[in-house]
N, C-alpha and C positions, 0 to 999 in steps of 0.2 A: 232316655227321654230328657228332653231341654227341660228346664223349669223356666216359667215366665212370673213377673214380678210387677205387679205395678207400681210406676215409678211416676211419684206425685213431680215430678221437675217436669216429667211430659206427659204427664195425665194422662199414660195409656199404659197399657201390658205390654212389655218388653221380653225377649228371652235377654236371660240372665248370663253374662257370661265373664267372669273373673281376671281381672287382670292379670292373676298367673294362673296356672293350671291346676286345679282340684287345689288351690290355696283362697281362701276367703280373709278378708279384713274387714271387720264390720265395728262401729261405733254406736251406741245407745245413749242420749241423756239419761245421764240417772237421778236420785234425790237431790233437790235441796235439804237438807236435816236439818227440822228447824221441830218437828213432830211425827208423833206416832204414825205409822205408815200405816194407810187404808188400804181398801180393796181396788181404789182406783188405781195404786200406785202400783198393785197385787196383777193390776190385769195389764199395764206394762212389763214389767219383768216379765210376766209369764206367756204373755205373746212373744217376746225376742228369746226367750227361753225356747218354746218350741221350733222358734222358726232354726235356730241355734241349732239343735239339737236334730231335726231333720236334716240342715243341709250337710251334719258329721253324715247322717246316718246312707247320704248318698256318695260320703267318702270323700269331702271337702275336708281341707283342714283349718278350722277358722280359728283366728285369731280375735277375740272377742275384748271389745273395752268398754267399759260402763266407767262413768267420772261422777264425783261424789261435789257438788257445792257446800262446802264448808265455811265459807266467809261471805254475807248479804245481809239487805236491811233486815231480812224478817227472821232470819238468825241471832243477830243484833236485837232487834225487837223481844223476842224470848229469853235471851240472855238478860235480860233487864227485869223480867219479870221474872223468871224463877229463883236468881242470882240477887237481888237488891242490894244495894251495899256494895256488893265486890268491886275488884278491878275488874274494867270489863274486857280488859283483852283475854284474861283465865274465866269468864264467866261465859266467853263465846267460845273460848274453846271444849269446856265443858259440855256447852249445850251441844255442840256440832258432834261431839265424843257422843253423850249419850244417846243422841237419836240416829247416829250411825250405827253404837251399837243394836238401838231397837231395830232398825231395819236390815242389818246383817240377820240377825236373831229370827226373823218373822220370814226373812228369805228361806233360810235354812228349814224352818219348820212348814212350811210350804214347797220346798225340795226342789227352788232355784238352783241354778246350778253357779259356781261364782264363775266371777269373770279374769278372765285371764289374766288384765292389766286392768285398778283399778284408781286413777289418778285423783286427787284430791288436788282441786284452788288453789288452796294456802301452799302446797307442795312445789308450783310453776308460776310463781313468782318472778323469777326471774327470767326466766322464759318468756314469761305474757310481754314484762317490760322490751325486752329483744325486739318482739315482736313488733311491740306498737312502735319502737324507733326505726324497725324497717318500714314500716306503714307512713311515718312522717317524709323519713328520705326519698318515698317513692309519690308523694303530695297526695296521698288518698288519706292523713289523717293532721290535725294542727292542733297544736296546745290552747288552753284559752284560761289563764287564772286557775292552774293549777290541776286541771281537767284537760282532758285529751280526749277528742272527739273523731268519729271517722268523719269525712265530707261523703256527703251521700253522692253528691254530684259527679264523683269523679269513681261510682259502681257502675260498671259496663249490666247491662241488664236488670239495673233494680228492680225487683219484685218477679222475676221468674219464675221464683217456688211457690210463693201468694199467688200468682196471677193477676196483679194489679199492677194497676198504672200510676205511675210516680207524682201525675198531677192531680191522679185522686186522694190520694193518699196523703199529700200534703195539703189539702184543702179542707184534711179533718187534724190537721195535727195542728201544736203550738208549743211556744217556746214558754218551760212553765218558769216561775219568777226564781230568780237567781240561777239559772241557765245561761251560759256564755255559748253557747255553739251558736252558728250560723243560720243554721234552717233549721226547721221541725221536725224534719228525720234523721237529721247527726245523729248517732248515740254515742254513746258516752266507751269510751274503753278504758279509761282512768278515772277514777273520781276523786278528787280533794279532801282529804281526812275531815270530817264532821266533830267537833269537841268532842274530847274524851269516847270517838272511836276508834276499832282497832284502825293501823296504820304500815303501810310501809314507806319506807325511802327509795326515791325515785328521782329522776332527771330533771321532772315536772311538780317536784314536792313531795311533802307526804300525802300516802292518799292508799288506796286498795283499787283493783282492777273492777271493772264493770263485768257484766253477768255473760255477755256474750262472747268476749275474747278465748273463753274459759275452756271452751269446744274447738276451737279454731288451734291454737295452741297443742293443746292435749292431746288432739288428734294425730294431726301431721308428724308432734314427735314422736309420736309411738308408733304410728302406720305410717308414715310416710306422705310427701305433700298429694297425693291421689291414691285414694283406697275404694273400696267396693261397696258398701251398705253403710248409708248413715240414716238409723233411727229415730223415733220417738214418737210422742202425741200429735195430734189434730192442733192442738192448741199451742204447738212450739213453732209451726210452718210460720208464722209473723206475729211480732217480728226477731225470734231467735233463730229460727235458720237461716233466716234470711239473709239476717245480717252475719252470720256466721259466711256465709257464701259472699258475700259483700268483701267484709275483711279478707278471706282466704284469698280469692281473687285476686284484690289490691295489692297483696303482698307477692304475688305470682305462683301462686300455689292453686293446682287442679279442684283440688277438695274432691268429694264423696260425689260417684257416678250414681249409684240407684238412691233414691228416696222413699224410705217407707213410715207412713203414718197409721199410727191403731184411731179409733174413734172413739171417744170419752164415754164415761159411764156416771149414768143417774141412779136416783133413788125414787123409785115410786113416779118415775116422771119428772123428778127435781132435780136441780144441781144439790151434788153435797153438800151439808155445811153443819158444821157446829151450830148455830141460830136457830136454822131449821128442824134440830134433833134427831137428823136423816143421818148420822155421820157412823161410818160402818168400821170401822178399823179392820186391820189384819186379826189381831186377837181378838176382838168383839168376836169375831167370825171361828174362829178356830177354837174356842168354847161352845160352838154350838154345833159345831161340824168337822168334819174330817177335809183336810186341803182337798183330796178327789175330788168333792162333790163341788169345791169353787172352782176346778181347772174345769168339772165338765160343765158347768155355765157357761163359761169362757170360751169353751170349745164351740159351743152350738149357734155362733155368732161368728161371723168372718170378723177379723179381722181389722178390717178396715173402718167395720159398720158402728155405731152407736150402740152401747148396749144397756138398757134398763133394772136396775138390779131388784128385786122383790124376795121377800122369803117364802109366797108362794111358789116361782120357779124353782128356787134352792129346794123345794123337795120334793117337784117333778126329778130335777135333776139327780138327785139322792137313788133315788125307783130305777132311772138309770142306769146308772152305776151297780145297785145292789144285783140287778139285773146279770152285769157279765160278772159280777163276785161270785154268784151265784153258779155261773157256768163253770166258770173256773174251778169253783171249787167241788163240781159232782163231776165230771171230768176228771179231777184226780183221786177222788173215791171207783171213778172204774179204774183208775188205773193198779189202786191196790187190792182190787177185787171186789169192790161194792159195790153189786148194781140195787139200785134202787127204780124199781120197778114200780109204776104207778098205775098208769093205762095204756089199753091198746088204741092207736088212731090209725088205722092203716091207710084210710084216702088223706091223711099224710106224708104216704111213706116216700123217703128219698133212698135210692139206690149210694151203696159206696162208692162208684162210680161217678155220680151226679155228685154225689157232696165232695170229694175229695177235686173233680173240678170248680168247685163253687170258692173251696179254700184257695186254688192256685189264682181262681181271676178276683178272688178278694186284695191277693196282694197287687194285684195289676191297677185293680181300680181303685184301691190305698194312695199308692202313689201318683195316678196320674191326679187325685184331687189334691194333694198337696204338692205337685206340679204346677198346677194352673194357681197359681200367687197364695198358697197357704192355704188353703180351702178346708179348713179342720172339719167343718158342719160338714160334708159331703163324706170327710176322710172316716171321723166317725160314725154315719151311714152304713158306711161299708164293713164296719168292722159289726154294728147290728145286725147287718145283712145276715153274715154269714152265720151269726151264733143264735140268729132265728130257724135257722136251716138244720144247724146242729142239733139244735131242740127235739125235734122230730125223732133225734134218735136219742137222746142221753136223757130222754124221761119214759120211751115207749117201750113194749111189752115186749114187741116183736127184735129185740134189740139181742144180735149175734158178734158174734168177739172180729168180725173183718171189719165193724167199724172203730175198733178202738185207736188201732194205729193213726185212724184218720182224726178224727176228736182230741190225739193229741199233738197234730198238728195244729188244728185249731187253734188249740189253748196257747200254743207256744207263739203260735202267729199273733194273738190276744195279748200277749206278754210284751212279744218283741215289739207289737204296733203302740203299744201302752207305753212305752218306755220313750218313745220318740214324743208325747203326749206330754212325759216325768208323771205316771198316773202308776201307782205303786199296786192298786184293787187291794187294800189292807182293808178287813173288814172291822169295825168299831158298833158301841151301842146306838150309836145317830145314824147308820149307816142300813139299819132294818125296815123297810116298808112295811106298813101293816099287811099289803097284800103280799107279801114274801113270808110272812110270817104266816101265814094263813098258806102258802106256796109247801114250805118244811111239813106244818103239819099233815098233810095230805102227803106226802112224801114217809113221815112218817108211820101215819095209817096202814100205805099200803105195803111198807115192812112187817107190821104186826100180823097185818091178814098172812104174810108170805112166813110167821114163826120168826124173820128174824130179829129176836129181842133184844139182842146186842146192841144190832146197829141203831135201832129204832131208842135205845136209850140213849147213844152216844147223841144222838138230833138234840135231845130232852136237853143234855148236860149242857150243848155247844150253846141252846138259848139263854136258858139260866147264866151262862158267864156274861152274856150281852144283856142279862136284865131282864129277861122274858119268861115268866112261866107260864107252864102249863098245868093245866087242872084238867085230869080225865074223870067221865062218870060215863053211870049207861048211857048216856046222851051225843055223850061225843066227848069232842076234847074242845075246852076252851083257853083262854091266853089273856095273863096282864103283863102290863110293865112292871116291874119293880118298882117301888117309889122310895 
């Protein structure tokens, strides 16, 4: 089956098809490191994360590059403030060090996968300069006092990835004060060392590269001047890709054939912001929850779409998740010989026959929803589907050993689909719905009624470690959290 991909350069679905054979090259913007990484930045990695990770899983072999922005004003900016004093070219290196390391750190504990090549700014220095003197020789870029600017005018298709027209676009722009470029859309690919900023030496002065040569660069020498997937935000399509596309162009280089954009994420219906007090970080979040439960938010949203962040969803989504933990793990209690017997439902009953077809067309229609551009919300559907089907037998009465084999297909199919996901099902004390808990119990009961006291204590013990007890009386059995 082709896989089709929407490609923001022609605003439609295209089938997807690799410049070389089952080899992918694909490019992601990654952090500026200037700050703690949030969940916005959570739900980047982890959309290219999976799509990564799918198209191994269809036997591509990708070459994956995320670039790190290590030198910019609002790194500079920070450097000033938590540094005071210092020299500030070790005070930005500092800052860019440390909040690289926060964000390798919070990757890792979120269970990113790293990236094959990961290029840093400050690294392609002399690269970028190369570049931009091929850019002047070829009259798409002219120096002005010390700064080097592209000429917009001489981009064959300005605004084809925005979808805008060049005379709009320069009817909202202006040249701001102490600006030497030409028009309103030049930007800058050199800029002019600022007092006592960092600096390098160059043909045109001293000065540091601008923010968008950074991709264009990076890119091409690690993939080559045309590669296959170039990523990132909603909010990078103009003007960073653009003008990424602008420069590559000018210099004679194909650049990146598909375009993939995620859609930005709110809080409570707001943009994020420290002001605001909406500001979520990666650890904020990972104190309060297990990484699963932020991937299956993430999942339950294409893609492409806008997504709202609440901590009411985060614990539908929790219920979720506890949901196939749950399967996963009485599934491997039959397989060591513990059936847990609860009730009989028989105008539920699914034949081995029917369920072990319901597993093979689960993996069919797995993959045709991650076929058609990433489709996780449908992908994950199907993976419910089936372990709602399962159910019928890994809780009912009437349950004989021809279904085991099948159940643990299931499971394994649950694993392997999970893992294209990076979705571990490790269960934790955040990780228990109250109605799951109230699920065991009942589970437990009907061990006691069946004599067996072992296993019906083993339930007891697994809650207790997750912070849950139980209190039995004649009345039944009740349950607190630990405090």
């Amino acid at each position: 089956m082709p896989i089709f991909i929407y490609n923001s350069l022609s605003r439609k679905k295209e089938e997807f098809k690799s410049l070389e054979p089952q080899k992918i090259k694909m490019y992601v913007c990654g952090p500026t490191v200037y700050d703690q990484p949030h969940i916005g930045h959570a739900r980047s990695a982890y959309i290219f994360d999976v799509i990564r990770r799918y198209l191994i899983y269809k036997d591509y072999k990708v070459t994956f590059v995320r670039n790190v922005t290590d030198v910019d004003d609002k790194i500079i900016d920070k450097a000033r403030q938590e540094y005071p004093g210092e020299d500030l070219n070790s005070a930005v290196q500092k800052t860019a060090k440390k909040y690289l390391d926060a964000y390798h750190e919070d990757m890792r504990q979120l269970g990113i996968l790293d990236p094959d090549v990961e290029p840093k700014a400050t690294e392609y220095i002399p690269q970028m300069q190369k570049f931009i003197e091929e850019l002047i020789k070829r009259g798409a870029a002219y120096p002005a006092g010390g700064d080097v600017y592209f000429d917009i005018k001489k981009a064959k298709d300005y605004g084809k990835l925005s979808h805008q027209a060049i005379d709009k676009m320069e009817s909202g722009a202006r040249i701001a004060p102490g600006e030497k470029k030409k028009d309103p859309l030049d930007f800058a690919l050199w800029k002019a060392a600022k007092e006592n900023e960092p600096f390098w030496d160059s043909p045109w002065g001293k000065g540091r590269p601008g923010w968008h040569i950074e991709c264009s660069v990076m890119s091409s020498d690690i993939l080559g001047n045309e590669f296959d997937i170039h990523g990132g935000g909603l909010d990078l399509i103009f003007p960073h890709h653009e003008n990424e596309i602008a420069q590559s162009e000018g210099a004679g280089k194909k650049f990146a054939r598909y375009w993939l954009h995620h859609g930005l994420l709110t809080i409570n219906g707001q943009k994020m912001s420290k002001s605001l007090g909406n500001f979520v970080t990666v650890k904020d979040f990972l104190s309060k929850y297990p990484s699963d439960v932020l991937k299956f938010f993430f999942l339950g949203v294409h893609y492409t779409q806008p997504i709202d962040f609440t901590w009411d969803k985060i614990q539908e989504k929790q219920k979720a998740l506890y949901r196939l933990i749950t399967f996963l793990k009485y599934v491997g209690r039959r397989e060591g010989g513990k059936g847990f017997i609860v009730k009989t439902d028989l105008k539920n009953k699914i034949s081995a026959e029917e369920l072990l077809s319901e597993i093979k067309e689960a993996t069919k229609n797995f993959d045709k929803a991650m076929d058609d551009d990433f489709n996780t919300s449908n992908a994950l559907a199907v993976i419910f589907e089936m372990v709602r089907s399962c159910d019928k037998i890994l809780y009912d009465v009437s349950y004989t050993e021809e279904y085991l084999p099948i159940l643990k297909e299931a499971k394994q199919l649950v694993e392997k689909l999970g893992k294209i996901f990076g979705v571990s099902f490790k269960e934790s004390l955040f990780s228990i719905p109250d109605e799951d808990i109230k699920r065991i119990i009942d589970i437990r009961e009907g061990l006691k009624k069946q004599k067996l006291f072992k296993e019906a204590d083993s339930l007891r013990s697994e809650l207790e470690e997750k912070g849950i007890i139980l209190e039995d009386s004649k009345d039944g059995t009740t349950w607190r959290r630990k405090l």
